[in-house]
VOMAR-179049 format. One line per 8 residues: number of its first residue (from 0); their letters; for each residue x, y, z of C-alpha. Coordinates in Angstrom, 1 decimal. Example, Ala and Ser with C-alpha at 12.3 -4.5 7.8 and 13.67 -1.06 7.14 Angstrom:
2
0 = AS = 12.3 -4.5 7.8 ~ 13.7 -1.1 7.1
END
This chain:
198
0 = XXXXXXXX = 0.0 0.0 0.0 ~ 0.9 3.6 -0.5 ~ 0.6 4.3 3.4 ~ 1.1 1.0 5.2 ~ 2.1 -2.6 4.0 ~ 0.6 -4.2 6.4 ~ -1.7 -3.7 9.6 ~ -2.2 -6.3 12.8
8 = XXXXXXXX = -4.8 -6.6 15.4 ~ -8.0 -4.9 16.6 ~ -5.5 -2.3 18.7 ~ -4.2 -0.9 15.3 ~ -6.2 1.8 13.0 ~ -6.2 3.6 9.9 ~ -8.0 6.8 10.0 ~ -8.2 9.9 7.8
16 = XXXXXXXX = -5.6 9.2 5.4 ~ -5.2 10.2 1.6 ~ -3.4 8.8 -1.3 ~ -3.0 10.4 -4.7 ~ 0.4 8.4 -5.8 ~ -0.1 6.0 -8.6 ~ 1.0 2.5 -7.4 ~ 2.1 -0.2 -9.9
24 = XXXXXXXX = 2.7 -3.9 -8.7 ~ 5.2 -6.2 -11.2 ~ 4.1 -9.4 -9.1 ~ 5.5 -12.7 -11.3 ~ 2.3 -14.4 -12.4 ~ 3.1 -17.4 -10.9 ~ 2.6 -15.6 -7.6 ~ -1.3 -15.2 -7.1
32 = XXXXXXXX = -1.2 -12.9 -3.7 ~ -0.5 -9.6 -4.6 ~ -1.9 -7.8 -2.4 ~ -2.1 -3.9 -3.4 ~ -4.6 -0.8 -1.9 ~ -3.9 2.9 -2.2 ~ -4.1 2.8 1.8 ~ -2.8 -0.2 2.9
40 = XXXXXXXX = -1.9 -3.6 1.3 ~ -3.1 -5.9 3.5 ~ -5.5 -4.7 6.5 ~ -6.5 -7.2 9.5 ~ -7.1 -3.8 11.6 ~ -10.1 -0.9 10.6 ~ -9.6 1.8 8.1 ~ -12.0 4.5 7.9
48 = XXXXXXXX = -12.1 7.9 6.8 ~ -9.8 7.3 4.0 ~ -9.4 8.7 0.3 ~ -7.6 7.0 -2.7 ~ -7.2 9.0 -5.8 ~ -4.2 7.2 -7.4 ~ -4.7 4.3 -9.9 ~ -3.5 0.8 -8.4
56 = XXXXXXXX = -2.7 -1.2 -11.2 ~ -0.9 -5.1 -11.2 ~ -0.3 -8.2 -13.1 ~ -2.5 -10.5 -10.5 ~ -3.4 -10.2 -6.9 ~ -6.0 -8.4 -5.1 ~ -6.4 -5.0 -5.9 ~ -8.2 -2.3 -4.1
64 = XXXXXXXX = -9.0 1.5 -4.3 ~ -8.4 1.5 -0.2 ~ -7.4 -1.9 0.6 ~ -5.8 -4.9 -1.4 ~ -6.8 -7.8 1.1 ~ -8.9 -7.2 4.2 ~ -9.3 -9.7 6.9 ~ -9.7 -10.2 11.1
72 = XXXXXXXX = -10.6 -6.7 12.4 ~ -9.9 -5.0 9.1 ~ -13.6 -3.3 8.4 ~ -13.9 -0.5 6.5 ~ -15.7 2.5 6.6 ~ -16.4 6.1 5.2 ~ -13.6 5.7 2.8 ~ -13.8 6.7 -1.1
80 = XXXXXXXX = -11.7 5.6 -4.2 ~ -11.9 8.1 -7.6 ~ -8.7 6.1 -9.0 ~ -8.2 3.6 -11.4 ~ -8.2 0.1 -10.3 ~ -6.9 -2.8 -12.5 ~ -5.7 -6.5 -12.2 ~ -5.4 -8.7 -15.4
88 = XXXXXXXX = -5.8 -11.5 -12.8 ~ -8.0 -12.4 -10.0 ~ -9.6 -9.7 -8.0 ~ -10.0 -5.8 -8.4 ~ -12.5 -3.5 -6.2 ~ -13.0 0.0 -6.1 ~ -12.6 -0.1 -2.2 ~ -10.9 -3.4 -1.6
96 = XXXXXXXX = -9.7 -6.4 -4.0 ~ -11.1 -9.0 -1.5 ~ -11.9 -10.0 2.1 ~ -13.2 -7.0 4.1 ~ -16.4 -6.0 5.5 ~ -17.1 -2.9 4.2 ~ -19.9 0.1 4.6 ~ -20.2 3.7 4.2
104 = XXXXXXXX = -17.9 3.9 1.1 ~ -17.9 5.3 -2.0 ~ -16.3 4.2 -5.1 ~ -15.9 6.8 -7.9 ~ -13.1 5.4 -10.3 ~ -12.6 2.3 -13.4 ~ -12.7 -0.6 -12.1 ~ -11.2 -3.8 -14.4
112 = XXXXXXXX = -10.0 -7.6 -12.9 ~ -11.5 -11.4 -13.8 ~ -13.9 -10.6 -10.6 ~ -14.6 -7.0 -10.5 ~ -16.4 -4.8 -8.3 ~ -17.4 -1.3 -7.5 ~ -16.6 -1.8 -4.1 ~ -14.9 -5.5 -3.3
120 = XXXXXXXX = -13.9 -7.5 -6.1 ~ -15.0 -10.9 -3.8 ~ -16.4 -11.4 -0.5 ~ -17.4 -8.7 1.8 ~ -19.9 -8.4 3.0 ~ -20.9 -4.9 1.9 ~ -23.8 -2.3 4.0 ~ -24.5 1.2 2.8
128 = XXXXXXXX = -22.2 1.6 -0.1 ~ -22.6 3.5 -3.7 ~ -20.9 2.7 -6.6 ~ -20.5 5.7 -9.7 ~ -17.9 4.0 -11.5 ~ -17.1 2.1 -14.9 ~ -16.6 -1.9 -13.9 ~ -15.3 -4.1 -16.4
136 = XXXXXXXX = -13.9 -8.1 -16.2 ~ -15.3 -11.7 -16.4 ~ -17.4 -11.7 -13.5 ~ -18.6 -8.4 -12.6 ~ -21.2 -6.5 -10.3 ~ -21.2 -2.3 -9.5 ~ -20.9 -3.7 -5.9 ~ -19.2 -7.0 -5.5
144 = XXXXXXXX = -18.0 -9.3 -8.4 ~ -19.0 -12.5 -6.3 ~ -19.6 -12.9 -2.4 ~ -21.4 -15.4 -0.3 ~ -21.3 -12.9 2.6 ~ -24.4 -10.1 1.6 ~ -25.3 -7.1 0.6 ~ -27.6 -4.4 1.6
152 = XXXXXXXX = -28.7 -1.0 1.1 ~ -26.1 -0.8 -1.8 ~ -26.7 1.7 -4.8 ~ -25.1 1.3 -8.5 ~ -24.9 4.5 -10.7 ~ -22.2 2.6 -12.9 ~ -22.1 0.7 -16.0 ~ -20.7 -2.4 -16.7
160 = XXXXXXXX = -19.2 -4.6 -19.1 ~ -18.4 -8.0 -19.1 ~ -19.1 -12.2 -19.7 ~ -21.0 -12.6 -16.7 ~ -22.7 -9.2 -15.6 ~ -25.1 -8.2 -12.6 ~ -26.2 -4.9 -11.6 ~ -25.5 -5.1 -8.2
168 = XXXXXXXX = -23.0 -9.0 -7.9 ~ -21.7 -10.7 -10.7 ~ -21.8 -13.6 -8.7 ~ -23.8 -14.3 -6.1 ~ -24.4 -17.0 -3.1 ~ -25.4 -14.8 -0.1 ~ -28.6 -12.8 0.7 ~ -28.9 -9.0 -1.3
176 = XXXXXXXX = -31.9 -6.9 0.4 ~ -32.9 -3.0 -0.2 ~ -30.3 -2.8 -2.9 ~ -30.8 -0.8 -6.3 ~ -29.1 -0.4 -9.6 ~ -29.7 2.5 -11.8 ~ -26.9 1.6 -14.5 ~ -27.5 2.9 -17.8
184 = XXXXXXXX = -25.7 0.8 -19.8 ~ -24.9 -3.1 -19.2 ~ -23.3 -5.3 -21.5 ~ -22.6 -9.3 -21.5 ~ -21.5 -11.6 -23.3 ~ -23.0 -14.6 -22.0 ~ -25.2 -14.1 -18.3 ~ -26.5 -11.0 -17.1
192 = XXXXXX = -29.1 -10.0 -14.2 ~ -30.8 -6.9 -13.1 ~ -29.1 -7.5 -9.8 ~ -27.4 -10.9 -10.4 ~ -25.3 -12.1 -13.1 ~ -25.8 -15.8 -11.0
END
């Protein structure tokens, strides 16, 4: 991460901290855990009142707008990403690439990975949260590319492109409740939903 590589425990916090750097990760592809956020690589303590504006671009790995991997205590909240956010493998978020809770946030930037999402490109689960942002990849949704851990009272304002395409999860095996998508512009190549790609 641009701030912090890494953060331990539920006695350590990340608050009200901005990145505008670009960050680039050269991971070898034969390495699958990049783990890359314009705040912190990998989290397993809170962030919160954070702001990303830098792209965070890699080979593979996890990439996130705030967070590459979350996991533990690492929850976040109020935090917004307006950068770039790219993998050409695995799992790219607006917020966070994979693994954290996340609620309050904002994503405002591009997002592109094989599971790509507006806010977490897999897991979560995700409260409260607003995607404005482009997504684009194999397995997409505005909020979450796939998760088995929920989502509510999410919002999509993005568009989205890509093989398996849903207006809020590209892939879906948890419960979605009081969640809307107003995208104006979805395109698939082979499964796409309203709300849920599958």
């Amino acid at each position: 991460g641009e701030i912090l590589r890494q953060t331990e425990g539920s006695y350590d916090s990340v608050t009200y901290c901005s990145n505008s750097g670009n960050i680039t990760s050269k991971s070898p592809e034969l390495y699958n855990d990049a783990r890359v956020g314009g705040i912190a690589g990998l989290s397993n303590a809170p962030v919160a009142y954070s702001q990303n504006t830098g792209a965070v671009s890699g080979d593979v790995g996890m990439m996130g707008g705030i967070v590459g991997t979350g996991g533990g205590y690492g929850d976040i909240a109020y935090c917004e990403n307006s950068g770039d956010i790219s993998t050409k493998k695995l799992y790219a978020g607006g917020i966070a690439g994979y693994g954290s809770k996340v609620r309050n946030s904002v994503n405002k930037g591009r997002v592109e990975g094989i599971f790509a999402g507006g806010i977490i490109g897999n897991a979560g689960p995700v409260t409260l949260c607003i995607n404005e942002g482009f997504v684009k990849g194999q397995v997409v949704g505005v909020i979450s590319g796939m998760t088995d851990r929920g989502l509510s009272q999410v919002v999509n304002r993005g568009t989205l492109e890509g093989d398996t395409v849903g207006g809020i999860c590209g892939r879906n095996l948890g419960a979605i409740s009081s969640s809307y998508s107003y995208a104006s512009k979805v395109t698939a190549k082979d499964v796409v939903g309203g709300v849920v790609g599958y």
